[in-house]
ZADO-1210 file (C-alpha; in nm, 4 decimals, padded with zeros to 6 digits):
<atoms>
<atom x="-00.8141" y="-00.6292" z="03.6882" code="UNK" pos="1"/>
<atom x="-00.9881" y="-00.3098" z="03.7202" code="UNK" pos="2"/>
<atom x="-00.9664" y="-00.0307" z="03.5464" code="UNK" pos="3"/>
<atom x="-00.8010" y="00.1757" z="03.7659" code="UNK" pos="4"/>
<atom x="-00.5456" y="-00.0562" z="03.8657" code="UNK" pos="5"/>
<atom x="-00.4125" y="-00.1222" z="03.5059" code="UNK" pos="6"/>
<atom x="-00.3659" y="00.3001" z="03.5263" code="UNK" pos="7"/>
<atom x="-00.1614" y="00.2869" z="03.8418" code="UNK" pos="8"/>
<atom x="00.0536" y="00.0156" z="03.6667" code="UNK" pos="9"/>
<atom x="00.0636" y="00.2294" z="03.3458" code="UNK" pos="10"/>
<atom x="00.1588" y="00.5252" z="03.5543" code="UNK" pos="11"/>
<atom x="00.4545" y="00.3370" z="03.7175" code="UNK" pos="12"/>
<atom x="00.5174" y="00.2085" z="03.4204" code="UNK" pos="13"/>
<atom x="00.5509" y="00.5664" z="03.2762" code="UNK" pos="14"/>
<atom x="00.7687" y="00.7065" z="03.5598" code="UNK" pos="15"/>
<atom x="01.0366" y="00.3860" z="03.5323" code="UNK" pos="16"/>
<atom x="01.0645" y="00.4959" z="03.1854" code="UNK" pos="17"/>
<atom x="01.1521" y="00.8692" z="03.2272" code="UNK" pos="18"/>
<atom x="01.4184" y="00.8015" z="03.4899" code="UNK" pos="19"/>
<atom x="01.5938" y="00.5287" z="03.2661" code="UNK" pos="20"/>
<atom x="01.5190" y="00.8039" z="02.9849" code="UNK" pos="21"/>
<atom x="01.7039" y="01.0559" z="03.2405" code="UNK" pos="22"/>
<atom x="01.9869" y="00.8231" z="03.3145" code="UNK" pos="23"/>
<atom x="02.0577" y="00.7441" z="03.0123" code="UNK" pos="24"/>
<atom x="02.0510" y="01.1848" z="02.8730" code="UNK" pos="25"/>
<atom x="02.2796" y="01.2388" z="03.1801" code="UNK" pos="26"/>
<atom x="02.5282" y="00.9599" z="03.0870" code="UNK" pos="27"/>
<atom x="02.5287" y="01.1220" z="02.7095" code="UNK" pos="28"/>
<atom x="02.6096" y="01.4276" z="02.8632" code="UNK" pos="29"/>
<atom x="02.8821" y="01.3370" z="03.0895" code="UNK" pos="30"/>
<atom x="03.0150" y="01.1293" z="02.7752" code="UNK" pos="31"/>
<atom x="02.9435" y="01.4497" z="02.5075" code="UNK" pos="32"/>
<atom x="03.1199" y="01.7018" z="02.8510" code="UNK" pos="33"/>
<atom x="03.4747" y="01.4625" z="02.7873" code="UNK" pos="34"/>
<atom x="03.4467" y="01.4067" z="02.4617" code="UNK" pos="35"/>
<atom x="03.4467" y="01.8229" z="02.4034" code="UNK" pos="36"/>
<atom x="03.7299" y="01.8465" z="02.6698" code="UNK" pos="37"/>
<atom x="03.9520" y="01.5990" z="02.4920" code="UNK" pos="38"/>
<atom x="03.8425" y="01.8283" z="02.1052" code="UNK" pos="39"/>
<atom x="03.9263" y="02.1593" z="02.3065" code="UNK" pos="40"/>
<atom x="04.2572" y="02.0327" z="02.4779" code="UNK" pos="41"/>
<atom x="04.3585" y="01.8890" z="02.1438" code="UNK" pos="42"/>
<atom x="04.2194" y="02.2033" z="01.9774" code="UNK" pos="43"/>
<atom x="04.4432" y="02.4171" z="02.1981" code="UNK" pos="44"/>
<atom x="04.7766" y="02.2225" z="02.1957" code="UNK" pos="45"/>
<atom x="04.7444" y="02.2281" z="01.7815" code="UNK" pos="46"/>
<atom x="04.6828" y="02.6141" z="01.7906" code="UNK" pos="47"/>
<atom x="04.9964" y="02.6444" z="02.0238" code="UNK" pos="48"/>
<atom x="05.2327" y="02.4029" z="01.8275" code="UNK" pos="49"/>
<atom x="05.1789" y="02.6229" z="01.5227" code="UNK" pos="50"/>
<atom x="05.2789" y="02.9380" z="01.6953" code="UNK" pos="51"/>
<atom x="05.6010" y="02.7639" z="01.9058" code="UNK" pos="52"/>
<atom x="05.6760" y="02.6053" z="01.5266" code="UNK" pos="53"/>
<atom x="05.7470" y="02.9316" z="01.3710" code="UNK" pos="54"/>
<atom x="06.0568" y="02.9448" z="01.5978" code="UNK" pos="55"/>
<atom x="06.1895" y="02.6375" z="01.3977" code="UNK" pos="56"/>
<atom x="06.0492" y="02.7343" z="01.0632" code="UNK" pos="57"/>
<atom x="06.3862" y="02.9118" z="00.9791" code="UNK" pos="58"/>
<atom x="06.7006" y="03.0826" z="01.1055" code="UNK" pos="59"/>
<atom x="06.6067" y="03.4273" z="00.9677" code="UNK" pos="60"/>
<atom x="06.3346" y="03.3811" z="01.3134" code="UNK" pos="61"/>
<atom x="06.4808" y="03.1793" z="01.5267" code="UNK" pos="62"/>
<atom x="06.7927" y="03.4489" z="01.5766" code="UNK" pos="63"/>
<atom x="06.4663" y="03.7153" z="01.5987" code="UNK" pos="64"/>
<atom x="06.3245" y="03.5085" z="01.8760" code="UNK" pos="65"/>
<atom x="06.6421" y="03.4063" z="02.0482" code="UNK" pos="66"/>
<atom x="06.7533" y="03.7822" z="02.0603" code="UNK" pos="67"/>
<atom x="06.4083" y="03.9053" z="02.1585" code="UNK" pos="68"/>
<atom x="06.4042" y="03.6910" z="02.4133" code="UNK" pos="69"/>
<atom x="06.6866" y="03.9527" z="02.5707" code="UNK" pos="70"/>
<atom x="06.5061" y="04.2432" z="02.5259" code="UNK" pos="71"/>
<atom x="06.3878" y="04.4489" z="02.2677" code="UNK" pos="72"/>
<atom x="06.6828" y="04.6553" z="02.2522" code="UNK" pos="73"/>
<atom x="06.8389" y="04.3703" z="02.0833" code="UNK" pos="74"/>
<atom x="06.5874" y="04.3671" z="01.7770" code="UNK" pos="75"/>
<atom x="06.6309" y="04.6289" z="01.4887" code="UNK" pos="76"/>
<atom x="06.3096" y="04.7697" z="01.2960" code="UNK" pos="77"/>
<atom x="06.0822" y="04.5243" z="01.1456" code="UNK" pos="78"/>
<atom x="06.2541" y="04.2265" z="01.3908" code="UNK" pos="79"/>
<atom x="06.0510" y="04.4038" z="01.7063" code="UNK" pos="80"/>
<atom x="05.7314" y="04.3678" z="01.4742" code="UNK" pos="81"/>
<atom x="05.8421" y="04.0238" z="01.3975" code="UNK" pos="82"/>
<atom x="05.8768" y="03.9277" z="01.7432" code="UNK" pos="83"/>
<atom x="05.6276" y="04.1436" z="01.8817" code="UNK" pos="84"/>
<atom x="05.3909" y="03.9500" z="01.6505" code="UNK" pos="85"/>
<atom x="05.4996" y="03.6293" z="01.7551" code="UNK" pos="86"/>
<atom x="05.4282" y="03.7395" z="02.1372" code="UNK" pos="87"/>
<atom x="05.1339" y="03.8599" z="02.0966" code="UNK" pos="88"/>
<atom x="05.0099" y="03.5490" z="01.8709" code="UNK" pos="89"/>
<atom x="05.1493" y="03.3268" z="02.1948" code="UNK" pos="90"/>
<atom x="04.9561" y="03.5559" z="02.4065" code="UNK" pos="91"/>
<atom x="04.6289" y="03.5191" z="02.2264" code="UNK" pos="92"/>
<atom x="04.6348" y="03.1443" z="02.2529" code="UNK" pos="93"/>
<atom x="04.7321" y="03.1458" z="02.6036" code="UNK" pos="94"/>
<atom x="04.4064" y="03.3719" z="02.6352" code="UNK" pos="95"/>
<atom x="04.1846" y="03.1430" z="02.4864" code="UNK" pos="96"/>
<atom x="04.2966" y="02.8410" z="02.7216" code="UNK" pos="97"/>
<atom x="04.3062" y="03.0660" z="03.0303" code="UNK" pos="98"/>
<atom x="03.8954" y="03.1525" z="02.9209" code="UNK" pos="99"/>
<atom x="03.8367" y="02.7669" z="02.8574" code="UNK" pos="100"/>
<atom x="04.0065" y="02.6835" z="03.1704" code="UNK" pos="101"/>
<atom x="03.8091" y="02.9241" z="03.3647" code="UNK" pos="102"/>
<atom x="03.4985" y="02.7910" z="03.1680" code="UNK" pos="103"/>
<atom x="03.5952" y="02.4247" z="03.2867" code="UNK" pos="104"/>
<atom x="03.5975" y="02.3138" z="02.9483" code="UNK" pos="105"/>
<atom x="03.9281" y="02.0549" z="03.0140" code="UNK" pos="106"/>
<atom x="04.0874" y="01.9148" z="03.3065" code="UNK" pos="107"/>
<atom x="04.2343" y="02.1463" z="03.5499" code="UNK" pos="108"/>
<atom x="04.5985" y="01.8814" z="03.5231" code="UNK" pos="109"/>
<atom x="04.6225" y="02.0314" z="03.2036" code="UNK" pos="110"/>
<atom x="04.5941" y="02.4094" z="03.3067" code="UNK" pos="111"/>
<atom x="04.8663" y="02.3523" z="03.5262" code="UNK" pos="112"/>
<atom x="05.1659" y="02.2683" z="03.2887" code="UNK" pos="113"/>
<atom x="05.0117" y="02.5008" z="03.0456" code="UNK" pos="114"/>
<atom x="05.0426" y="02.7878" z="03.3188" code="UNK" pos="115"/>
<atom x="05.3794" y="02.6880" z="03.4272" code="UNK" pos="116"/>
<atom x="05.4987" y="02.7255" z="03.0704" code="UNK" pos="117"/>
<atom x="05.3407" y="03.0794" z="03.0305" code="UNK" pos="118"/>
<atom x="05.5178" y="03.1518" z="03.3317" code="UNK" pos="119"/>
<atom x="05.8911" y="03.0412" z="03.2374" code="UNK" pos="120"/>
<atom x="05.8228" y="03.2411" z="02.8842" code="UNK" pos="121"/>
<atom x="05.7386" y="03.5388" z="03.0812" code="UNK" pos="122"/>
<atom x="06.0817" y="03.5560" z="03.2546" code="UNK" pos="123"/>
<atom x="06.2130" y="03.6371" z="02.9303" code="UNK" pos="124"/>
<atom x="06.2637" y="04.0269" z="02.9370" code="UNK" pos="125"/>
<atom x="06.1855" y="04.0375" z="02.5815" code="UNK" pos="126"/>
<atom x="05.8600" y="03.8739" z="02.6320" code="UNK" pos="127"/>
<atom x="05.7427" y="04.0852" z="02.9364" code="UNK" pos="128"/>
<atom x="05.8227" y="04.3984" z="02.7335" code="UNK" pos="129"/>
<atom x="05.6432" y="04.3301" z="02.4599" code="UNK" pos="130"/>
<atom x="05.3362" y="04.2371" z="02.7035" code="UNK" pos="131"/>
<atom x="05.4080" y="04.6081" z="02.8599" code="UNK" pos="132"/>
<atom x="05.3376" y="04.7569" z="02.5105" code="UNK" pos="133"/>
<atom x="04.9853" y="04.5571" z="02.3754" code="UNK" pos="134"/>
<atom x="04.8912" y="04.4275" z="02.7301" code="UNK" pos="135"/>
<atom x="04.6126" y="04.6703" z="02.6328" code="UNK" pos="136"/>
<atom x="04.4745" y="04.4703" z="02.3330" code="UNK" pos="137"/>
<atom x="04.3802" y="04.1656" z="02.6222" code="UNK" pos="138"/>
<atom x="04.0708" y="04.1663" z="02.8165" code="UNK" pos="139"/>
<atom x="04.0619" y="04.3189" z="03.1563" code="UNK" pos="140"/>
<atom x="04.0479" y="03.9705" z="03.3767" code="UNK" pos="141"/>
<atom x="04.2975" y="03.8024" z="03.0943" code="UNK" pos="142"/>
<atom x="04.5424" y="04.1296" z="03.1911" code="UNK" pos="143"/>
<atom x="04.4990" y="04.1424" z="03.5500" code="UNK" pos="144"/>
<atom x="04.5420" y="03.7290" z="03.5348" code="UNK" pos="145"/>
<atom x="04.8548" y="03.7601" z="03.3547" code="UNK" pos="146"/>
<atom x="04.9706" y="04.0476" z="03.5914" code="UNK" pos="147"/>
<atom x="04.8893" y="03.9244" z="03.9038" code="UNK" pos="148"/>
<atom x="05.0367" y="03.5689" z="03.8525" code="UNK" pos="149"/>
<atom x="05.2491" y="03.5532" z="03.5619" code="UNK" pos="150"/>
<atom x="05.5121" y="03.8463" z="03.5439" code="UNK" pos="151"/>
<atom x="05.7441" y="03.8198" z="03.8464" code="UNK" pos="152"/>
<atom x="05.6123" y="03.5025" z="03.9128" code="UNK" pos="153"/>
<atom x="05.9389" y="03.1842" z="03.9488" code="UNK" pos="154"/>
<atom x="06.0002" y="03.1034" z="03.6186" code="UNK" pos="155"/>
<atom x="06.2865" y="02.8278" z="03.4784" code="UNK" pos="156"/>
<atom x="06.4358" y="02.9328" z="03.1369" code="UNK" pos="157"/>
<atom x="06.2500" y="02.7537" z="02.8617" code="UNK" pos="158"/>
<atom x="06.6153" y="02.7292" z="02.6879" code="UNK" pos="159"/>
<atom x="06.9650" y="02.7303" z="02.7703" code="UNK" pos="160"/>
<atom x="07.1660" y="02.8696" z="02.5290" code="UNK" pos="161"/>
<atom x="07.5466" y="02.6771" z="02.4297" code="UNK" pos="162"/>
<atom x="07.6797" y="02.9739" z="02.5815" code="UNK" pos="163"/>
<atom x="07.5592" y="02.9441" z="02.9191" code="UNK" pos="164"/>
<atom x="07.6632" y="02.5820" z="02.9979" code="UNK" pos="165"/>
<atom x="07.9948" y="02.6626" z="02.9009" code="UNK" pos="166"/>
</atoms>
């Protein structure tokens, strides 16, 4: 065979190999892409459940919560920074998914529920009170986000208290 034939076949040869090289990077990638949306969702969801469990940790909070909830005007001194603290720490997480969201690090199914929730905690007048007072601590688009489709959006109470069903 002559020489220049045995290139040809080397240079085929050569080309096959990068795009099975290629398909087999881009399949990594897609795999690597869900494997870091399943880490971030789960990352998320564990950041959250600490900051919903300090509700349950103890009564002392739970009665801060459940009156803040109200309003403000229900709170006494260090209860508003309680509270307030609380909010704010909800707030911050919500800010981090709404970036990774908008970064299309997870499914957008999961944005959805997550939003919803955000939602029903902002019908709370407690809630959108304290989000009146530190709004300003949030980035601009997290803000204008938040204000354009969470406060006065429909929200469903998260809770219903023993006194309203009866």
């Amino acid at each position: 065979m002559p020489l220049d034939q045995l290139a040809n076949i080397a240079e085929i040869s050569a080309v096959a190999l990068v795009i099975v090289s290629l398909i087999y990077v881009g399949i990594q990638i897609k795999q690597n892409t869900k494997a870091t949306e399943i880490s971030t969702s789960h990352a998320f969801v564990d950041t959250f459940s600490k900051t919903v469990l300090e509700i349950c940790r103890g009564k002392e909070f739970t009665d801060i919560y459940w009156r803040g909830l109200s309003g403000l005007s229900n709170l006494q001194g260090s209860e508003v920074a309680a509270f307030g603290a609380w909010t704010i720490s909800a707030c911050r997480a919500w800010e981090l998914f709404y970036y990774q969201w908008k970064a299309h690090v997870f499914d957008d199914r999961l944005w959805v529920g997550w939003k919803a929730q955000f939602c029903d905690l902002f019908g709370y007048p407690g809630i959108q009170e304290i989000w009146s007072l530190r709004s300003h601590q949030f980035d601009v688009e997290f803000r204008e986000f938040v204000d354009q489709q969470i406060v006065g959006a429909e929200s469903k109470p998260l809770y219903v208290s023993h006194e309203a069903q009866t």
